[in-house]
N, C-alpha and C positions, 0 to 999 in steps of 0.2 A: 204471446201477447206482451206487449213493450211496457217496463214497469212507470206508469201513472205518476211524473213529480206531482208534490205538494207545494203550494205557500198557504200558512197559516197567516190568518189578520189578526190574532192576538196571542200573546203569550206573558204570563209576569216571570219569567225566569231571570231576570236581571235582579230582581231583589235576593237572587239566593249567588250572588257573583261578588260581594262585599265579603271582603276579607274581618270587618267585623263584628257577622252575624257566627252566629254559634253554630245556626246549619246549614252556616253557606257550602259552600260544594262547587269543584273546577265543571266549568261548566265541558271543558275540553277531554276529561275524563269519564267514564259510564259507571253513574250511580243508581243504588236502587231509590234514596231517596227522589221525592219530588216529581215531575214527568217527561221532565228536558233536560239534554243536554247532548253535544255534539253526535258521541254514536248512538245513543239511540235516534236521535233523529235522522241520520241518515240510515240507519237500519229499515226507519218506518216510510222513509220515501221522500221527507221532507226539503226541500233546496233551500227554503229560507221561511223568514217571515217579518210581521210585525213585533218589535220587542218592546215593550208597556215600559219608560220611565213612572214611576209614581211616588208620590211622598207622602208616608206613614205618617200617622198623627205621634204626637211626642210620649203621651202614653195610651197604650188602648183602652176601652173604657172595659166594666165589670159588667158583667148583668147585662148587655145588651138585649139579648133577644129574651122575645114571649111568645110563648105558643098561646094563641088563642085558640078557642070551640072548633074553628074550620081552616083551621093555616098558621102564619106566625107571621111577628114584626116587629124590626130591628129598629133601636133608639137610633134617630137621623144624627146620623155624624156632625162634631162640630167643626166651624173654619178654620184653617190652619191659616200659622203667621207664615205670611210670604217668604219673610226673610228663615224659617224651619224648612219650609218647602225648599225652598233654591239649594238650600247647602245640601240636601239632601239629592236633590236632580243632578248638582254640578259631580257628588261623590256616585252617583250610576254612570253616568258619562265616563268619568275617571276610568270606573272599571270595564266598561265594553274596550274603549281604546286600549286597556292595558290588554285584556282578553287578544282584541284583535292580533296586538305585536306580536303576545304568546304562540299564537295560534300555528303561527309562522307559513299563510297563504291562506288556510286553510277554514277559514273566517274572515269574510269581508264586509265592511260597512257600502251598503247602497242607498245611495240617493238618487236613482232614474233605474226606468225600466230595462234600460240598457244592461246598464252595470248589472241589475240581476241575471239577466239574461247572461251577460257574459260569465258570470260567477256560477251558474249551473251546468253550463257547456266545460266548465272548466274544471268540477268536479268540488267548486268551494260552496262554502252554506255561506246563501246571506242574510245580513241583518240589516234591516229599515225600522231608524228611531221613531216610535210613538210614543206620547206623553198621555197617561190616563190621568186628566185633569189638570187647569191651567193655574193651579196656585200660586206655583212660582213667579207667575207671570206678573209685575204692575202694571200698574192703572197707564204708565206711557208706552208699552207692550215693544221696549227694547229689549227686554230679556227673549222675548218670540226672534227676532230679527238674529243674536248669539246662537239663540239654537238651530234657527236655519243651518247657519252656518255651517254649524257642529255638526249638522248632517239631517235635524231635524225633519221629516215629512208626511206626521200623520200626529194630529191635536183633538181628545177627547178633550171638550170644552171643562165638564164637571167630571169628578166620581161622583159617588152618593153622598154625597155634602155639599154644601152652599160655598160658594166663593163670589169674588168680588166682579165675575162675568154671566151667573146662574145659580140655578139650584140643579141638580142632581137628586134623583127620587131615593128615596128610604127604602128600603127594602121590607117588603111585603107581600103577604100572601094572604086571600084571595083581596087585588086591589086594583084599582085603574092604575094607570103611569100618569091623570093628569092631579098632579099630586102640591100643585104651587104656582108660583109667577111663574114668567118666561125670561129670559133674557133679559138681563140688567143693559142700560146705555153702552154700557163699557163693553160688554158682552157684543155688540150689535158692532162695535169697533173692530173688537176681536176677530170674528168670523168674516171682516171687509178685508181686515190685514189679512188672511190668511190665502183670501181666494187671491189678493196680490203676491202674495209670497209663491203660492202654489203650496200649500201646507193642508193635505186633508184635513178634512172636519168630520171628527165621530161623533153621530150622539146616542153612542152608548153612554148610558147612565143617566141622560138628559132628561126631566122631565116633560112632559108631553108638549107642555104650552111652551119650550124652550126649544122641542122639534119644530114647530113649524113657528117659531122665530127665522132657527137656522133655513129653514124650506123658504120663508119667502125673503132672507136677503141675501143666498147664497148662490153665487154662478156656477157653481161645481155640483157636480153628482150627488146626493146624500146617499151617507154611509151610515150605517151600524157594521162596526167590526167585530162584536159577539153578542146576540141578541138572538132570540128565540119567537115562535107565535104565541101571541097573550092571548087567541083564541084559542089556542090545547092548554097552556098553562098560565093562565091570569094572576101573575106575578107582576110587580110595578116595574120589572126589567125586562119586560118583553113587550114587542110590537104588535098595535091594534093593527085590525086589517086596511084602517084607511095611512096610520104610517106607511104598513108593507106597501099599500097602491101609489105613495108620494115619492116612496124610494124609486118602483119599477120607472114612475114618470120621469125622473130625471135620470133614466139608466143607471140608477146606484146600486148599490150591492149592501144585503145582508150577510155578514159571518156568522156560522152557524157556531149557537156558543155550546157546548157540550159539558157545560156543568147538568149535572143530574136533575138539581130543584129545579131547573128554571125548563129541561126538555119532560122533566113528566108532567100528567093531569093531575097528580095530589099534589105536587111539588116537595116530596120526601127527599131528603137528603141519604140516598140507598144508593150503595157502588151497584148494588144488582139490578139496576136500573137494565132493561132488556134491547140493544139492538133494534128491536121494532119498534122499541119508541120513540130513540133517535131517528129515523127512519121516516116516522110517523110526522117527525115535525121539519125535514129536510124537503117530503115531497108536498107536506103544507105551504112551504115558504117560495117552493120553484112553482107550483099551481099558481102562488097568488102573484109572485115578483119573475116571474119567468126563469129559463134554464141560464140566461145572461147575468140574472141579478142575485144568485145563491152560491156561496163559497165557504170555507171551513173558517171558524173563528176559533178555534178549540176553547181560551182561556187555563191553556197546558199551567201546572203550575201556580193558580189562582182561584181555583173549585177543586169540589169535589167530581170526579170523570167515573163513567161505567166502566166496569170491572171489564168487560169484555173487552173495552179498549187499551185502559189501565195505564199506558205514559205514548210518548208519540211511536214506540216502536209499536204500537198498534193500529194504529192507521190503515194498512193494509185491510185488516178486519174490517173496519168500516166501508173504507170503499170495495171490497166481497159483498157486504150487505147489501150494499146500493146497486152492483151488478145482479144480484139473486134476486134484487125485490122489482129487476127491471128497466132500471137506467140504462142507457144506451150511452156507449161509449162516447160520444161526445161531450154529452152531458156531466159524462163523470169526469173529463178533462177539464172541462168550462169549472167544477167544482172544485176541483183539485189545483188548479194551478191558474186556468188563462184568465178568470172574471178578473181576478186580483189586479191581474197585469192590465187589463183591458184597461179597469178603473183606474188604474195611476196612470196609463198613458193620458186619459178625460182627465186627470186632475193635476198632474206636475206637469207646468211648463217645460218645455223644451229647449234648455240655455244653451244646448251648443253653437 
């Protein structure tokens, strides 16, 4: 049997590629910290993926979270200054392009489905820039236009904070996602500029009323590129099932996020989180968004992941589960690797 490539839609490993974190780590070398980085990914099967720019707040807050009676809830983060954000995006950039040179072939940046394509046949990993959250961005959205450039082509509007295009939901448990406004003016700018540009639009972290801003002014597919059913785990990060039904409608695609709290029904932060429950909410989300509209989002790097899978060299494990529990080889192909591609061919234009 022909071993099953991956593309992952979300990863934060770029934050551990900075020369001045304490645990940063060569991404081109195999660590135990963390859950990414060159061999094990290609150990686990993976060809490429999405990589998460994002920009840390200046210091993190104390105390955030409270366990309440039946769940918990984290103090909503606050806005970051554009001008903290940017210098922080332009310093992740730095480091992939530095990576890349390092790499020497063996890491390439893609911007078209092609170039992935060609980078898999060719035995390189690739990488397509995602930004989780448009902080960076102002209010005349040229700093969006530079990132193009740079290679940019996949824009989660919010994280879990307010900025000057949305809100972004708070993290909670047991809670709706519809947790605030929708889409600021600017906001409604943003997502015109992008479907011109051809820049997906994620709304992961989005609050509810801010999805189905993006739902009714967006000509492109909706994405969630790591997001879970808020009917098995009613977390404020997971999708209702009339989200999952607005995704299928516009052929979009959910990434399956493989953080622990957001795939169980307690939402426990436990690595022994069981195989069957990832499982349990993979065949939830192809029932309701079809075998076209469900693909891996890991969040490799970014949560806490089930022990059984433990960093991307376990991958394999999972798709064995999805073979055991009954998926049909297609299905687990469509999972694994084609939806991803399907959807960017539907969302990036075609400039050759």
């Amino acid at each position: 049997m022909d071993t099953i490539p991956i593309f992952d839609g979300h990863n934060d490993a770029v934050q551990f590629m900075l020369d001045y974190k304490a645990d940063g780590r060569d991404f081109l070398a195999r660590s135990e910290a963390g859950h990414l980085d060159l061999p094990r990914a290609l150990e686990g099967g993976l060809a490429g993926g999405l990589f998460a720019l994002y920009a840390a707040p200046e210091h993190e807050p104390v105390d955030d979270l409270t366990i309440t009676h039946d769940g918990y809830e984290v103090r909503y983060a606050e806005a970051l200054h554009p001008d903290h954000a940017r210098r922080q995006i332009d310093g992740q950039l730095a480091a992939i392009k530095k990576l890349i040179k390092r790499s020497d072939g063996r890491v390439r940046l893609a911007t078209s489905v092609s170039e992935i394509e060609a980078a898999r046949y060719d035995g390189a990993f690739a990488i397509v820039l995602h930004m989780e959250g448009a902080d960076a961005i102002g209010p005349d959205l040229g700093y969006l236009d530079s990132l193009y450039d740079a290679g940019l082509r996949s824009l989660g509007i919010v994280w879990s904070r307010p900025n000057i295009f949305g809100y972004g939901v708070p993290f909670a448990y047991p809670r709706s996602p519809d947790t605030g406004p929708g889409l600021t003016d600017l906001g409604k700018n943003l997502v015109r500029r992008c479907n011109e540009l051809g820049i997906m639009i994620d709304v992961s972290h989005l609050n509810e009323r801010g999805f189905w801003d993006v739902a009714a002014l967006s000509t492109a597919p909706l994405v969630a590129t790591h997001a879970c059913a808020h009917a098995i785990c009613p977390s404020t990060r997971n999708l209702t099932d009339r989200q999952l039904d607005a995704i299928r409608d516009t052929g979009g695609v959910v990434g399956l996020n493989l953080a622990v709290n957001d795939i169980r029904a307690d939402a426990n932060l436990d690595e022994d989180t069981p195989l069957d429950a990832v499982i349990r909410q993979i065949d939830y989300l192809i029932t309701r968004v079809g075998p076209d509209g469900v693909a891996l989002g890991s969040d490799f790097d970014g949560a806490v992941m089930p022990r059984e899978i433990g960093d991307a060299s376990g991958l394999p494990r999972l798709v064995d589960a999805m073979r055991q529990s009954g998926f049909d080889e297609l299905t687990l192909r469509k999972f694994a690797y084609d939806n991803w591609l399907r959807l960017f061919g539907a969302t990036w234009p075609d400039r050759l």
